[in-house]
Backbone as ProteinMPNN parsed JSONL, in Angstrom:
{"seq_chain_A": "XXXXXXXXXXXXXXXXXXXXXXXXXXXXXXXXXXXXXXXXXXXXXXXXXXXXXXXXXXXXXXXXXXXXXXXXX", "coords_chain_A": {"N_chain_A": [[95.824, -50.45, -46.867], [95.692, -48.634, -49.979], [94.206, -48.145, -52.338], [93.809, -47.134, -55.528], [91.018, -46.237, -57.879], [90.131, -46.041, -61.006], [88.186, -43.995, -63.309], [87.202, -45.004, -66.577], [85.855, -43.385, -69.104], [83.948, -43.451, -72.008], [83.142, -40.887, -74.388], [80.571, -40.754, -76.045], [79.024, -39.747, -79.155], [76.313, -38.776, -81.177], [74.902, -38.716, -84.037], [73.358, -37.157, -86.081], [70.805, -37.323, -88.191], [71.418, -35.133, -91.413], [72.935, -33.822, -90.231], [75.682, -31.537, -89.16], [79.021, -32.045, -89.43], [80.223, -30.006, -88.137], [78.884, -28.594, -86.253], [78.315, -31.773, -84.572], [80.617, -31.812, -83.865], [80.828, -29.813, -82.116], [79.682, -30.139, -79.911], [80.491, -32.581, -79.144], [83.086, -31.473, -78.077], [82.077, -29.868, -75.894], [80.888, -31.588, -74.367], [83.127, -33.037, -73.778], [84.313, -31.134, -72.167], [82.966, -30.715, -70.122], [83.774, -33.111, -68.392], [85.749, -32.565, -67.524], [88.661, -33.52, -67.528], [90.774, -32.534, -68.959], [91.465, -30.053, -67.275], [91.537, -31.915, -64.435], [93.993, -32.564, -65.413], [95.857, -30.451, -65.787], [96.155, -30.064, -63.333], [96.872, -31.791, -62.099], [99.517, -31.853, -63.336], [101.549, -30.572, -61.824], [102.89, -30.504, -58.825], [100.659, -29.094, -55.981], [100.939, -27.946, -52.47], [98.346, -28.525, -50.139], [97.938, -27.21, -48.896], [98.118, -24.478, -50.149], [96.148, -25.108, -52.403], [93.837, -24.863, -50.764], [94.05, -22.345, -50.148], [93.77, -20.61, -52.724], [90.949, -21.52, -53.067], [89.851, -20.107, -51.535], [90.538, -17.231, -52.026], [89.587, -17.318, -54.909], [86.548, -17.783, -54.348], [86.154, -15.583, -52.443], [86.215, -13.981, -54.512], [84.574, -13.947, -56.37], [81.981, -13.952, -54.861], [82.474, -10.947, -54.614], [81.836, -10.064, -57.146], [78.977, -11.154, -57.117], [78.273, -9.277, -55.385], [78.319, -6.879, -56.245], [76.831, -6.609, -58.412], [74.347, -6.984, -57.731], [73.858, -4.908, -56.189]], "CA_chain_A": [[96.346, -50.294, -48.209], [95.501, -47.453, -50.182], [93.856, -48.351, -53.669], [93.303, -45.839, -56.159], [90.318, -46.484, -59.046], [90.117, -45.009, -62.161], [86.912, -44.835, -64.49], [87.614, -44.524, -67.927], [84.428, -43.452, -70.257], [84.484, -42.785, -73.406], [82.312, -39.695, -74.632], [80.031, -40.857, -77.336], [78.585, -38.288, -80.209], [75.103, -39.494, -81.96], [75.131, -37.638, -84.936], [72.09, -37.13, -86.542], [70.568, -37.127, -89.68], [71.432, -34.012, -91.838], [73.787, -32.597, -89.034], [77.1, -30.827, -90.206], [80.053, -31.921, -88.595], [80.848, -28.979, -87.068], [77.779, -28.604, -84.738], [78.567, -32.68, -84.013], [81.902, -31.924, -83.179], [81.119, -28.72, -81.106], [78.803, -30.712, -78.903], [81.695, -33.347, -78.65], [83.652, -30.159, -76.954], [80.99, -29.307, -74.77], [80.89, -32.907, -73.129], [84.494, -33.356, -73.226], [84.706, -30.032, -71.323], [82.572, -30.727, -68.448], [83.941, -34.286, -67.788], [86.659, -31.729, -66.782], [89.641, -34.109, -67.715], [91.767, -31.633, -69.292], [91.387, -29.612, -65.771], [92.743, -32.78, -63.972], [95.494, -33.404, -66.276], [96.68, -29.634, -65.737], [96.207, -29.537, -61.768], [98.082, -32.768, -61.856], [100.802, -32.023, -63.586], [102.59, -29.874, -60.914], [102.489, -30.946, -57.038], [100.561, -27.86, -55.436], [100.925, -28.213, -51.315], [96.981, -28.912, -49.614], [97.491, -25.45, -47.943], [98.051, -23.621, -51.325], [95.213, -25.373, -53.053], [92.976, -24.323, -49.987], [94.068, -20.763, -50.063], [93.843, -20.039, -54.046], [89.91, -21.399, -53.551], [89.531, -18.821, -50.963], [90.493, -16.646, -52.654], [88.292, -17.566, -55.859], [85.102, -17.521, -53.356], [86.077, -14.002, -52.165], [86.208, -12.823, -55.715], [83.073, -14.547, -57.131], [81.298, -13.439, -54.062], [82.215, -9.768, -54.674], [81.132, -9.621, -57.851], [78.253, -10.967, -56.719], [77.694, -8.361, -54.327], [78.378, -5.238, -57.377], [76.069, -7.174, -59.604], [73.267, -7.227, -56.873], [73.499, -3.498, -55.472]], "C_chain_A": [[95.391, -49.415, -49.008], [95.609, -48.871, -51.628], [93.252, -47.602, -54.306], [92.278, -46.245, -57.843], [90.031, -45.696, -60.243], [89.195, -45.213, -63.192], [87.239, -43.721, -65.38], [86.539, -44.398, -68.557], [84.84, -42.851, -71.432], [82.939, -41.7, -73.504], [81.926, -40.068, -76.057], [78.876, -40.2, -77.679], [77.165, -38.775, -80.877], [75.258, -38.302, -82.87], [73.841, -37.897, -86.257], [72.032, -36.86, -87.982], [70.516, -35.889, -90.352], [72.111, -33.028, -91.599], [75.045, -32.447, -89.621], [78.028, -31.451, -89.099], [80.501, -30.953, -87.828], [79.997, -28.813, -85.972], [77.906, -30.34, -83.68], [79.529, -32.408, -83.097], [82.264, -30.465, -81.82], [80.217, -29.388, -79.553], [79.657, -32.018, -77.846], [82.593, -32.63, -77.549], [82.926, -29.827, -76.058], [80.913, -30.598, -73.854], [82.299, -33.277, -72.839], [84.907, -32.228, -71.971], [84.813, -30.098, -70.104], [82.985, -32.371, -67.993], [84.979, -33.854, -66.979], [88.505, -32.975, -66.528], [90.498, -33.563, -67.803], [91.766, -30.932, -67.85], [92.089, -30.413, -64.836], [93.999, -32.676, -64.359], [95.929, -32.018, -65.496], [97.083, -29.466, -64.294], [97.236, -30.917, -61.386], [99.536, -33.08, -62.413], [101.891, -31.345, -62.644], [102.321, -30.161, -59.606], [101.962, -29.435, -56.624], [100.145, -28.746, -53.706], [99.021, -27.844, -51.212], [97.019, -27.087, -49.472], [97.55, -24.14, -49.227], [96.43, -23.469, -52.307], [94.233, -24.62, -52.288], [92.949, -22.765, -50.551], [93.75, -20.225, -51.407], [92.073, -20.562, -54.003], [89.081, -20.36, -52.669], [89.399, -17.754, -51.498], [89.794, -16.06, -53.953], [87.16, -16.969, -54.935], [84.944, -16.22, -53.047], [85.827, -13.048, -53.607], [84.918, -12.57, -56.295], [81.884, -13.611, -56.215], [81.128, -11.755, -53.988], [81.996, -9.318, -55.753], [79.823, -10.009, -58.049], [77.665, -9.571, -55.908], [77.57, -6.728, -55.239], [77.483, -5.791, -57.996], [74.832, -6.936, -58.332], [72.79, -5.724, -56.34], [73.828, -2.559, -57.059]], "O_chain_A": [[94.211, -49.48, -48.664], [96.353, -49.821, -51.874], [92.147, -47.229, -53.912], [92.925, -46.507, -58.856], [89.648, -44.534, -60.111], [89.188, -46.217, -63.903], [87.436, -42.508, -65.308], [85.996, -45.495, -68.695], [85.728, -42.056, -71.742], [81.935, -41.813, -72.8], [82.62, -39.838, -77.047], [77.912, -40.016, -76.935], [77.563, -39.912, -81.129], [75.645, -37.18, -82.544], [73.711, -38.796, -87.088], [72.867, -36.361, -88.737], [69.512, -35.261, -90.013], [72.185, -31.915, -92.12], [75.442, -33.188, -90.521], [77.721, -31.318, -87.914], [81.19, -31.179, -86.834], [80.409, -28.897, -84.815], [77.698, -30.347, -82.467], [79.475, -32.627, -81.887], [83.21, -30.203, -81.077], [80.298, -28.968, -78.399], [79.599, -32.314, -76.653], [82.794, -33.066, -76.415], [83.579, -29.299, -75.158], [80.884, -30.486, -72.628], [82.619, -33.779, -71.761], [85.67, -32.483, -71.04], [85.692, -29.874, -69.272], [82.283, -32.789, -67.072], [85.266, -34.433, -65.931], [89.197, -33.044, -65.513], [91.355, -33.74, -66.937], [92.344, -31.728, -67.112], [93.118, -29.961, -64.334], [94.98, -32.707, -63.615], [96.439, -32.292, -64.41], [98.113, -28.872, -63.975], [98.138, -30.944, -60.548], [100.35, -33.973, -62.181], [103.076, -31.643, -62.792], [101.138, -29.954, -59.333], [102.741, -28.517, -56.882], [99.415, -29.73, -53.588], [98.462, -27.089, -52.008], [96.313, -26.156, -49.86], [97.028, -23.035, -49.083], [95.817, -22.484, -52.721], [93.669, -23.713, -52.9], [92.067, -22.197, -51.194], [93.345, -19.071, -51.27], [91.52, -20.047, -54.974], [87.98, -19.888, -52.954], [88.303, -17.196, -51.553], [89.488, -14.885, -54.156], [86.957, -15.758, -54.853], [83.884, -15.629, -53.253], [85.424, -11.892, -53.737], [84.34, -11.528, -56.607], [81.106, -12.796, -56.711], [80.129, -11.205, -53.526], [81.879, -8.093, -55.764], [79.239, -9.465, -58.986], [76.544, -9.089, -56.071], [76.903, -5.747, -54.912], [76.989, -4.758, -58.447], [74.565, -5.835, -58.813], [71.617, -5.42, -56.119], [73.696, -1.335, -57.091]]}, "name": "protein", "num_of_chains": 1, "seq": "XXXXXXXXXXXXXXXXXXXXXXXXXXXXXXXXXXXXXXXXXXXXXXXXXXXXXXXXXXXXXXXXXXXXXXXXX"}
C-alpha cells in the first residue's frame, strides 16, 4: 500500500525593528520562492507522461551546458 505524506510549513517573517514592510515582505517572496510550491502546483496541474518529463530535462541540461561552454571559451 502506497502512502503518500505531505509536510505542510508555514514560512515565518521576523520583522525587525525599524524595517519597512516592503523589504519584510520581499524576503517573504524570496522564501516562498525557493520552497518551490508554486512550481509544484503548476507541474501538477497537467499530467505530463515520465518520458516527456525526462526528455524536456535533457533538453534543459543540453542548453545550460552550452551556454556554459560560450561563457567559458
Amino acid at each position: 500500500m502506497f502512502v503518500a505524506l505531505k509536510l505542510l510549513v508555514m514560512i515565518i517573517i521576523n520583522i525587525k525593528e525599524n524595517e519597512s514592510i516592503d523589504k519584510a515582505l520581499k524576503r517573504f517572496k524570496k522564501k516562498f520562492e525557493r520552497t518551490g510550491v508554486l512550481k509544484e502546483l503548476r507541474s501538477r496541474s497537467q499530467f505530463e507522461k515520465p518520458s516527456v518529463t525526462k526528455r524536456s530535462t535533457i533538453i534543459r541540461a543540453a542548453y545550460r551546458q552550452k551556454l556554459n561552454q560560450q561563457e567559458n571559451s
